[in-house]
MDAnalysis code that builds the backbone (N, CA, C; Angstrom):
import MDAnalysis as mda
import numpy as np

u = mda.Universe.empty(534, n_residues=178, atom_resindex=np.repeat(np.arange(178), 3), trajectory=True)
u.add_TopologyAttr("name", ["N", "CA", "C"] * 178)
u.add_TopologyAttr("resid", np.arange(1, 179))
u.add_TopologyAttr("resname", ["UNK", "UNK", "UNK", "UNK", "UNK", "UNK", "UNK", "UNK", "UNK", "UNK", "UNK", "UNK", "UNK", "UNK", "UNK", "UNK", "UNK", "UNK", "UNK", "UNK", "UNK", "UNK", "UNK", "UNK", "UNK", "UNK", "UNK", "UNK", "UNK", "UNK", "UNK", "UNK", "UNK", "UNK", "UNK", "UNK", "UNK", "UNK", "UNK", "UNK", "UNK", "UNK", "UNK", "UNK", "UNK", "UNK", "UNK", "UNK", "UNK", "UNK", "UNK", "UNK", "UNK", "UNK", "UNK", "UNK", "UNK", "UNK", "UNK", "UNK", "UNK", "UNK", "UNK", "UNK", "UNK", "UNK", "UNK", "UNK", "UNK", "UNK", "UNK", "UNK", "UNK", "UNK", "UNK", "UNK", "UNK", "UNK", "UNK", "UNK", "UNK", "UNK", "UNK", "UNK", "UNK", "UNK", "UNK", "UNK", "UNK", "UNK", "UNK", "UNK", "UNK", "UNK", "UNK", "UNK", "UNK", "UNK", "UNK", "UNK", "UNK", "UNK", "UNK", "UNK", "UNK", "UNK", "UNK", "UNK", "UNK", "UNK", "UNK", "UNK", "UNK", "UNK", "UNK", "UNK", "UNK", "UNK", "UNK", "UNK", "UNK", "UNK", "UNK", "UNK", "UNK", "UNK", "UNK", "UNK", "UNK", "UNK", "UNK", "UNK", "UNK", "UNK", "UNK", "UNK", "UNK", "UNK", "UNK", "UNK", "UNK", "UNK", "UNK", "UNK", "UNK", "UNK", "UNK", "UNK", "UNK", "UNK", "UNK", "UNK", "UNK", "UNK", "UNK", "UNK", "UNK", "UNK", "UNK", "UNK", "UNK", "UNK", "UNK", "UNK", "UNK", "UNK", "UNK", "UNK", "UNK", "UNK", "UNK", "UNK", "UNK", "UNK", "UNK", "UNK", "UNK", "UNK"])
u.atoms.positions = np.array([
    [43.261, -6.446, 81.449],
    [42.251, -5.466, 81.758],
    [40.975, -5.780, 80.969],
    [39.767, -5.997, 81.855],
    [38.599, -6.384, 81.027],
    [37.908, -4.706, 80.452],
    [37.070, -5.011, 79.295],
    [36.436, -3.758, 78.901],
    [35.207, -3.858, 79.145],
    [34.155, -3.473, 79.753],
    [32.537, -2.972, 79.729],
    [32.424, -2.406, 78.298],
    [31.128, -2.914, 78.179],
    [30.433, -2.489, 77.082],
    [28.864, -2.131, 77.576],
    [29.005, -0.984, 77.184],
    [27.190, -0.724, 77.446],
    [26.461, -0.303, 76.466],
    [25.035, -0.292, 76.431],
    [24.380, 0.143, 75.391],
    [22.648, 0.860, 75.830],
    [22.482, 1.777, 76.003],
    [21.460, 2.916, 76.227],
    [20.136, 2.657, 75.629],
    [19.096, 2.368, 75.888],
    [17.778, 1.775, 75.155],
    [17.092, 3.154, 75.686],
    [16.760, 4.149, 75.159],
    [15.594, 4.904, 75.094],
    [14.280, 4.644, 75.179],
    [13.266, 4.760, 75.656],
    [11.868, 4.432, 75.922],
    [10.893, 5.674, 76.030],
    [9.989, 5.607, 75.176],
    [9.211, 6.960, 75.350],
    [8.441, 7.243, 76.458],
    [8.267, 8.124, 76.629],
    [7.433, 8.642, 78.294],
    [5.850, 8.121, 78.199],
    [5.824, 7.541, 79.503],
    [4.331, 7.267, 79.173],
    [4.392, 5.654, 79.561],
    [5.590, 4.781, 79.239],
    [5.568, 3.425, 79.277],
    [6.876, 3.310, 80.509],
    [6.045, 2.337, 81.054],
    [6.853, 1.880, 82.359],
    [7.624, 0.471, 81.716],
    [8.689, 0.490, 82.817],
    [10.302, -0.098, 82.627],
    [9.709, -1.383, 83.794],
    [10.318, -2.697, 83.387],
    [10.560, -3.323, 84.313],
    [11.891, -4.456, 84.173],
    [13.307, -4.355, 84.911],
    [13.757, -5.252, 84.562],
    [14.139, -5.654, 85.043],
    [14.112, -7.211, 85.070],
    [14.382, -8.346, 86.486],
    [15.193, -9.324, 85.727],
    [16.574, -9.353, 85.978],
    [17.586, -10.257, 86.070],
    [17.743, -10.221, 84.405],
    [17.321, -11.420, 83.379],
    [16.893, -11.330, 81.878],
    [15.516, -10.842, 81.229],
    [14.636, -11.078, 82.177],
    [13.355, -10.313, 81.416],
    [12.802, -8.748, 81.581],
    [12.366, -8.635, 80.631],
    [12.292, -7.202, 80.855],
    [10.777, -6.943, 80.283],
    [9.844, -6.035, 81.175],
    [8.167, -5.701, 81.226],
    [8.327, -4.458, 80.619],
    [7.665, -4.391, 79.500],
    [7.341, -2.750, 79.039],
    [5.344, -2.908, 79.578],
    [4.474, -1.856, 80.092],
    [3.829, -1.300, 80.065],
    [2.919, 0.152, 79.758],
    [1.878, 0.308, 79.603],
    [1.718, 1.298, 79.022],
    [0.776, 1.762, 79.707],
    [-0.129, 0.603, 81.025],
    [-0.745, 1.635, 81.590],
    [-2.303, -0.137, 81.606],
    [-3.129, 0.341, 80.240],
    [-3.517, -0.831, 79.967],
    [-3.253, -2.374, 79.557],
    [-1.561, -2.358, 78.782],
    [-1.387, -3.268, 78.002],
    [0.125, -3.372, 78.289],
    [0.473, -4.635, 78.272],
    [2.156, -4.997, 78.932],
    [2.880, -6.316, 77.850],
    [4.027, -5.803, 77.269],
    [4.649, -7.145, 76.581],
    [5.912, -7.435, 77.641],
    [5.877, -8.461, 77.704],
    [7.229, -8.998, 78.713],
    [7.909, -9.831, 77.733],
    [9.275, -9.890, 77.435],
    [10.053, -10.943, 76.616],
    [11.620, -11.127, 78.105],
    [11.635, -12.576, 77.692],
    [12.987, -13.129, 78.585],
    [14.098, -13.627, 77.875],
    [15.304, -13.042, 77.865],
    [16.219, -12.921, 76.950],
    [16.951, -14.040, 77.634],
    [17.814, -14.959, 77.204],
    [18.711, -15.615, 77.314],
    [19.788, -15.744, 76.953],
    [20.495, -14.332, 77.513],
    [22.356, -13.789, 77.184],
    [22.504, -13.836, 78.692],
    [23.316, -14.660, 78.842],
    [24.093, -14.519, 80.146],
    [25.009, -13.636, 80.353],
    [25.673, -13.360, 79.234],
    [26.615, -12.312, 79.707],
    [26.107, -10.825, 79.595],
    [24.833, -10.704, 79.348],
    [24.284, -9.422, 78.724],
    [23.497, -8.803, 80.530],
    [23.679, -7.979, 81.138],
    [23.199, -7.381, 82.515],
    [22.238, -6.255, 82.498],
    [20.765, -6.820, 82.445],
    [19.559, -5.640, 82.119],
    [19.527, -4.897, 83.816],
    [19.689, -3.359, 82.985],
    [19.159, -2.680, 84.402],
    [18.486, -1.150, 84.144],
    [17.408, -0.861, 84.652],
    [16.660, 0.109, 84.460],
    [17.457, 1.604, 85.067],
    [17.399, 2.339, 84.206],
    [18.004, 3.810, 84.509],
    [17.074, 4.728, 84.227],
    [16.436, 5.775, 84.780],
    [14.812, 6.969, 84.559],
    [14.302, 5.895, 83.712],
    [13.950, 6.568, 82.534],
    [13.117, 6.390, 81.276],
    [13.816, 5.612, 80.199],
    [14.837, 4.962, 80.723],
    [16.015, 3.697, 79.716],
    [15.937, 2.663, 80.223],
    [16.849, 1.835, 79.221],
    [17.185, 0.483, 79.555],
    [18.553, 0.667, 79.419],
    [19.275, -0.212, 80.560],
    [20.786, -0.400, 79.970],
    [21.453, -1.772, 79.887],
    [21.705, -1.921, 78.701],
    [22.378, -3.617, 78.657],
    [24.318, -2.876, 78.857],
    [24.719, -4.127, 79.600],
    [25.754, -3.894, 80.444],
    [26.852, -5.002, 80.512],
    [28.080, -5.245, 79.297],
    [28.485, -6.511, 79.517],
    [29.835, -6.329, 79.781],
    [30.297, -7.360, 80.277],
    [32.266, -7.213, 80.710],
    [32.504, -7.873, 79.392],
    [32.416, -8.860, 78.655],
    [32.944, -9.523, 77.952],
    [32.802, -8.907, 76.452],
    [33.795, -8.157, 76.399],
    [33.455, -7.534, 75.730],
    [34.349, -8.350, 73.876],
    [33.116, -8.280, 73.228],
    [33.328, -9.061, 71.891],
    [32.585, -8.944, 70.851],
    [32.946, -9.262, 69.708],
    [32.193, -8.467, 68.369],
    [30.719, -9.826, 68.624],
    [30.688, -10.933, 69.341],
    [29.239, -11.296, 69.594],
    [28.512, -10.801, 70.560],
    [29.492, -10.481, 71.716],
    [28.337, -9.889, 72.301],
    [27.952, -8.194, 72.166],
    [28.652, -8.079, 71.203],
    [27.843, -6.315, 70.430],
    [26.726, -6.948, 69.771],
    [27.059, -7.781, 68.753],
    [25.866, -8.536, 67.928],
    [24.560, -8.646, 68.600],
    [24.848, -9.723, 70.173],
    [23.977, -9.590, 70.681],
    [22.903, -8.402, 71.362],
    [24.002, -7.687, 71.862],
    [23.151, -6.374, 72.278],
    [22.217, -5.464, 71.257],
    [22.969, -6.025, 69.759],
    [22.533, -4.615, 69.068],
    [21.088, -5.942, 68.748],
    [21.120, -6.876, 68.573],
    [19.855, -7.925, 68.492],
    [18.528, -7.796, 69.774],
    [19.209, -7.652, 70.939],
    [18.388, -7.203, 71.966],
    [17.637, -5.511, 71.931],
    [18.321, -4.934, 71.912],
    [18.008, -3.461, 71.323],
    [17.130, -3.560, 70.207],
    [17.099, -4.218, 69.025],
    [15.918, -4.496, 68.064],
    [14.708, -5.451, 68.616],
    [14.815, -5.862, 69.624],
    [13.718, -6.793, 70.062],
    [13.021, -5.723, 71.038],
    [13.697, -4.430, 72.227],
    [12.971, -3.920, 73.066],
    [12.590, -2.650, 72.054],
    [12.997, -2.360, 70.853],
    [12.004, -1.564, 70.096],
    [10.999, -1.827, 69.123],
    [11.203, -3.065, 68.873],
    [9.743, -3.571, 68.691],
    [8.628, -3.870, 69.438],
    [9.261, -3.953, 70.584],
    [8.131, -4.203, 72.107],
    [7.501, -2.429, 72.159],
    [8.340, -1.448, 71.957],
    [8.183, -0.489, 72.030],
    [7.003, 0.375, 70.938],
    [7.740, -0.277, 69.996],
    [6.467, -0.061, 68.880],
    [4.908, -0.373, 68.953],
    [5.076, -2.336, 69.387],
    [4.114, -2.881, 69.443],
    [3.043, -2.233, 70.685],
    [3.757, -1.318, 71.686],
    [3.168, -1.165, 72.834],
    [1.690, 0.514, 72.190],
    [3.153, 1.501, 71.457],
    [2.548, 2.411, 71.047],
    [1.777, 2.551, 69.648],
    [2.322, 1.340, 68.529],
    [1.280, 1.456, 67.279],
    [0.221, 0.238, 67.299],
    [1.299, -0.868, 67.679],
    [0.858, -2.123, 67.720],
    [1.261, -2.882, 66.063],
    [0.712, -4.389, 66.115],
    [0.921, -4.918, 64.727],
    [-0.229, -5.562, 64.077],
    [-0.285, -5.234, 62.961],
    [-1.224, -6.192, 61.858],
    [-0.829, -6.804, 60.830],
    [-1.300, -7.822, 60.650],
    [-0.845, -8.919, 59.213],
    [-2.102, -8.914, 58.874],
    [-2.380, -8.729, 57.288],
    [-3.541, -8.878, 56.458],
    [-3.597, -10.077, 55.663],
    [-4.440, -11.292, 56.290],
    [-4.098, -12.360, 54.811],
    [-5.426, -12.247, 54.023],
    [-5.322, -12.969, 52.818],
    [-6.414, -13.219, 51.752],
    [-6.889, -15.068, 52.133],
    [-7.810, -15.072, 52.206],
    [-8.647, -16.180, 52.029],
    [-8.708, -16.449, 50.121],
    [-7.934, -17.206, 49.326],
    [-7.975, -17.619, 48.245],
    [-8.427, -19.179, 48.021],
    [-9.517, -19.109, 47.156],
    [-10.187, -20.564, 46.782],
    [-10.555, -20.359, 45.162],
    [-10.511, -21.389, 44.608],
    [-10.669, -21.384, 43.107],
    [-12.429, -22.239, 42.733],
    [-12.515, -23.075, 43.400],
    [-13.839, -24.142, 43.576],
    [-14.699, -24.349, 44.486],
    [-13.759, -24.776, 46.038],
    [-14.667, -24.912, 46.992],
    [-14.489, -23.562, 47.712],
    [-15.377, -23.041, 48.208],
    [-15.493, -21.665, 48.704],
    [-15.163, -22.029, 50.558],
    [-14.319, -21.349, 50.784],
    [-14.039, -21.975, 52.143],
    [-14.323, -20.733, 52.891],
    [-14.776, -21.769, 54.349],
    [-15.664, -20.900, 55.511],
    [-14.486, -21.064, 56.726],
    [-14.247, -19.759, 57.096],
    [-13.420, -19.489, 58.060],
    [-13.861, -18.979, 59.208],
    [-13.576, -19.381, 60.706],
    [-14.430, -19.117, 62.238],
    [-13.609, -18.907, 63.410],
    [-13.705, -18.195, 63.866],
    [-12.739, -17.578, 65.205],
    [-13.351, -18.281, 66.589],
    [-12.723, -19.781, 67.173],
    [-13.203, -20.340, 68.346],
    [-12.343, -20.144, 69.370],
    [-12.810, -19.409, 70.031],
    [-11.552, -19.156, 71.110],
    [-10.589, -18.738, 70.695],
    [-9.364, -19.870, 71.566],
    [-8.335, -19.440, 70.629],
    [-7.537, -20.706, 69.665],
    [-8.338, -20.591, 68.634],
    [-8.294, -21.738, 67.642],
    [-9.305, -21.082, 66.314],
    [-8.670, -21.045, 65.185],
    [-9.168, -20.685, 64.006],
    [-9.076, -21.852, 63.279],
    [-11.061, -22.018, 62.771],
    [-10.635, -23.511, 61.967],
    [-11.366, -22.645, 60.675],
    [-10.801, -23.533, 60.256],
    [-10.870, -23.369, 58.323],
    [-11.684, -24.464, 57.811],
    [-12.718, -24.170, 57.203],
    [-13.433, -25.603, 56.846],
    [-13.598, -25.077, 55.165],
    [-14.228, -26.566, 54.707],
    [-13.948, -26.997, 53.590],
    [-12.619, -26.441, 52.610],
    [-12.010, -26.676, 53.316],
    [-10.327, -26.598, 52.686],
    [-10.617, -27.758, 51.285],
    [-10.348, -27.316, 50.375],
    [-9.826, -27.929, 48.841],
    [-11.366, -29.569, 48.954],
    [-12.760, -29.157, 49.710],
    [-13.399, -29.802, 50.185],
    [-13.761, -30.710, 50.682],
    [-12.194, -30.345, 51.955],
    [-12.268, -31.840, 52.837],
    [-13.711, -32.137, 53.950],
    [-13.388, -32.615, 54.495],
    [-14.611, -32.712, 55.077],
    [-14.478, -32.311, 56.879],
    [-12.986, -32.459, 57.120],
    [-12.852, -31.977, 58.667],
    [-12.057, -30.664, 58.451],
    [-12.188, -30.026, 59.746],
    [-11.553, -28.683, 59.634],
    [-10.438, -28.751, 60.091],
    [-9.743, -27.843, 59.131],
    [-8.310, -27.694, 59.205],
    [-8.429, -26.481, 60.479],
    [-6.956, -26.459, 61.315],
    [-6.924, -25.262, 62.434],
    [-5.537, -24.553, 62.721],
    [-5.661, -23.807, 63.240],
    [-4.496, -22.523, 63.571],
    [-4.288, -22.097, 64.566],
    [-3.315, -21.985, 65.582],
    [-3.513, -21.563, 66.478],
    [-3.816, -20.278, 66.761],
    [-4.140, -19.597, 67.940],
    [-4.197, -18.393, 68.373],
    [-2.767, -18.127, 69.294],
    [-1.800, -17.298, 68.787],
    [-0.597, -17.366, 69.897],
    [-0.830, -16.093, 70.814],
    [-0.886, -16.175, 72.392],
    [-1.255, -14.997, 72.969],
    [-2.129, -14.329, 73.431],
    [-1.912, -13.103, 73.212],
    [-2.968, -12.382, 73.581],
    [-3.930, -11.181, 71.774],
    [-2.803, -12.233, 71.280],
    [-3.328, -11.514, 69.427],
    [-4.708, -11.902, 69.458],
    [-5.466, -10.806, 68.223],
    [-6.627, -11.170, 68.039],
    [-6.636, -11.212, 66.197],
    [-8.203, -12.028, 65.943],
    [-8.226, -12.611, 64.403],
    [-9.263, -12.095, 63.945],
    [-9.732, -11.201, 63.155],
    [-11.140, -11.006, 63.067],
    [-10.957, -11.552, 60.737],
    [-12.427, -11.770, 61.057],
    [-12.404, -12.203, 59.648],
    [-13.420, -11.450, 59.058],
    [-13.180, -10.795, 57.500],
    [-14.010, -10.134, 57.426],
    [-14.154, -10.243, 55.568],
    [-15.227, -10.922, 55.094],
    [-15.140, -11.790, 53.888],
    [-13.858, -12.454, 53.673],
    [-13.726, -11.717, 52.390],
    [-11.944, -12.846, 51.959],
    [-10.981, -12.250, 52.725],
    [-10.760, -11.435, 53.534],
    [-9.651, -11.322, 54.595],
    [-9.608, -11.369, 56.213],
    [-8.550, -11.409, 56.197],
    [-8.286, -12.241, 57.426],
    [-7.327, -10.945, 58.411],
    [-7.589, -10.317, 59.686],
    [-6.648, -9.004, 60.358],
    [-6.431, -10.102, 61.445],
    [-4.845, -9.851, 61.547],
    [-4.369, -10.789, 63.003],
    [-3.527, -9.086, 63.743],
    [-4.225, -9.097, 64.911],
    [-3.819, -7.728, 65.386],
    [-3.369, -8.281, 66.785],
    [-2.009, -7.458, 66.858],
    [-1.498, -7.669, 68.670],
    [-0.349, -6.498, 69.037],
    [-0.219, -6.841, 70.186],
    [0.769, -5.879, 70.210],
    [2.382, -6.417, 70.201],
    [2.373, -7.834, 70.784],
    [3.798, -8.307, 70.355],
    [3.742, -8.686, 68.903],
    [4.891, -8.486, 68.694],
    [5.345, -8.443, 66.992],
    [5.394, -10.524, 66.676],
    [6.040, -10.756, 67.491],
    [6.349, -12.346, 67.364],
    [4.944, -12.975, 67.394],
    [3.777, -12.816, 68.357],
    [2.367, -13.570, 68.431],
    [1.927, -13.387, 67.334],
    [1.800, -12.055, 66.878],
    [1.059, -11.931, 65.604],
    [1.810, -12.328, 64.667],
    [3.017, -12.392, 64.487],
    [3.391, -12.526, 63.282],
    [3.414, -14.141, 63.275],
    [3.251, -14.986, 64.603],
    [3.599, -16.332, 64.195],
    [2.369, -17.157, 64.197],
    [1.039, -16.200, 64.406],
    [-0.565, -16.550, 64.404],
    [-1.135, -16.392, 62.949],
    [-0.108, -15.449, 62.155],
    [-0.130, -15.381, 61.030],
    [0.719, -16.560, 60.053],
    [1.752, -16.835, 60.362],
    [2.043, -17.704, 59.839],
    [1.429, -19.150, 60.199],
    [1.053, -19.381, 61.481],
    [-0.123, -20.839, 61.757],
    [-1.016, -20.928, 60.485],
    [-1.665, -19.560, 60.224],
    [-2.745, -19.694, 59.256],
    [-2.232, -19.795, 58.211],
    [-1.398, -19.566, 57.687],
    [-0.454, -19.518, 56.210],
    [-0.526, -21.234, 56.210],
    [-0.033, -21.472, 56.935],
    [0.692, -22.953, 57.129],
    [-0.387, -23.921, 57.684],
    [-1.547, -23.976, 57.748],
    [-2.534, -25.029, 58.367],
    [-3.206, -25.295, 56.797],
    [-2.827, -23.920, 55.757],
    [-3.696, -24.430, 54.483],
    [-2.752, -24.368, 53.670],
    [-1.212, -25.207, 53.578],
    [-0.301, -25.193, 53.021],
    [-0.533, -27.131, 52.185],
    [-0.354, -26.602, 51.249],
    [-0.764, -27.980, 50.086],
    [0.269, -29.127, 50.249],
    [0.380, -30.548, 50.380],
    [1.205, -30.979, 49.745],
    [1.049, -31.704, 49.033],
    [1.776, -32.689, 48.395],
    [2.247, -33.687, 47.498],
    [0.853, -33.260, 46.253],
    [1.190, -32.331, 45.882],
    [0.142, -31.760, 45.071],
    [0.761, -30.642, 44.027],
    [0.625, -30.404, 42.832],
    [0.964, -29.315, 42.080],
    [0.799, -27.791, 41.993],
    [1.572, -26.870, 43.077],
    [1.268, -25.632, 43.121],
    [0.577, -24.616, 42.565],
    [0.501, -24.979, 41.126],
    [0.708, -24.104, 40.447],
    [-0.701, -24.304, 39.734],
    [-1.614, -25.670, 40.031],
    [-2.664, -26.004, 40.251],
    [-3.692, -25.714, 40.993],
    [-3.284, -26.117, 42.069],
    [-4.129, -25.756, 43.333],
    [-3.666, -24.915, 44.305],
    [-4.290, -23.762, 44.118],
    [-3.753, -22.454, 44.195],
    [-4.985, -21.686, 45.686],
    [-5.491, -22.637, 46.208],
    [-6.204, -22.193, 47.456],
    [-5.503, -22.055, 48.171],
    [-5.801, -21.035, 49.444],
    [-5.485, -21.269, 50.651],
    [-5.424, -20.381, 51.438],
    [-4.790, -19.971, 52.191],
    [-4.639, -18.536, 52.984],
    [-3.393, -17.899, 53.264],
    [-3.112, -16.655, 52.530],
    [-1.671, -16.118, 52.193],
    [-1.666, -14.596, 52.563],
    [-0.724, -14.239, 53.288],
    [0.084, -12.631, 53.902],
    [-0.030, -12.325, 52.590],
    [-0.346, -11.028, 53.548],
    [-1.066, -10.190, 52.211],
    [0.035, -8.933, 52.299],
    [-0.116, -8.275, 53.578],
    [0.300, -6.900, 54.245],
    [0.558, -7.317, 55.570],
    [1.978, -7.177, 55.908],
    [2.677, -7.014, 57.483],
    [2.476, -5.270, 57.588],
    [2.148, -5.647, 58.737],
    [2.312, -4.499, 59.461],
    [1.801, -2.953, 58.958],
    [0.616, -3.453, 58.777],
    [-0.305, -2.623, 57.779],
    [-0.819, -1.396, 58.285],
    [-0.054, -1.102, 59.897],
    [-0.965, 0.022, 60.169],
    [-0.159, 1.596, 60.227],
])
């Protein structure tokens, strides 16, 4: 005898449901995060104002998984109604470095006073505004911003060099600051 396992995703009023096969569309009217899950055994299907994940195979991974999916559509949920911010610091000890929002590409110039510009991506639909020594990466998916934030962490990441020396660069300050 096989067992079903289900699990009930709540969604606040106001944001529309969409779910097709593994991916699933939250909207809000102006603004939409879509993520595509890849559990085969996991069966998304929209009920009123829920989500329901729906599996036969029933096993302490695929609870794992569900209860992992369930933390991913309430962060979509969050991101839809608060949204996310990462605050970094622009830190330099000598060369004073100039930071510029091109499109979607953030270059960093005179890094430790090289002479070409270092860059970052833009992931998404996140935005970067710079405002003296800090840096706001704002979006509504949690993953763009948080991994547009780490581009910039990591485009002015030192090597074969003494840390504890050269201490420039651009570093998370405040997740989710709002």
């Amino acid at each position: 005898m096989k067992k079903t396992q289900e699990l009930l995703i709540e969604v606040p009023e106001g944001i529309k449901i969409e779910a097709d096969g593994s991916k699933v569309t939250l909207s809000d009217g102006k603004d939409s995060v879509s993520r595509e899950f890849k559990a085969r055994e996991v069966k998304f299907s929209k009920k009123d104002n829920s989500i329901v994940l729906s599996t036969e195979k029933y096993s302490r991974r695929t609870k794992s998984l569900m209860n992992s999916i369930n933390a991913h559509i309430n962060n979509m949920v969050e991101g839809l109604t608060k949204g996310f911010e990462y605050r970094l610091a622009i830190v330099y000890s000598h060369f004073p470095i100039n930071v510029v929002v091109k499109g979607n590409v953030v270059e960093i110039n005179n890094f430790t006073g090289e002479k070409r510009p270092r860059k970052a991506l833009i992931i998404g639909s996140t935005k970067v505004e710079v405002k003296g020594k800090e840096i706001i990466v704002t979006g509504k998916n949690k993953e763009h911003a948080g991994q547009t934030a780490a581009n910039l962490e990591n485009a002015t990441r030192i090597r074969e060099k003494d840390r504890r020396i050269f201490q420039d660069g651009v570093f998370i300050t405040r997740k989710n600051a709002r």
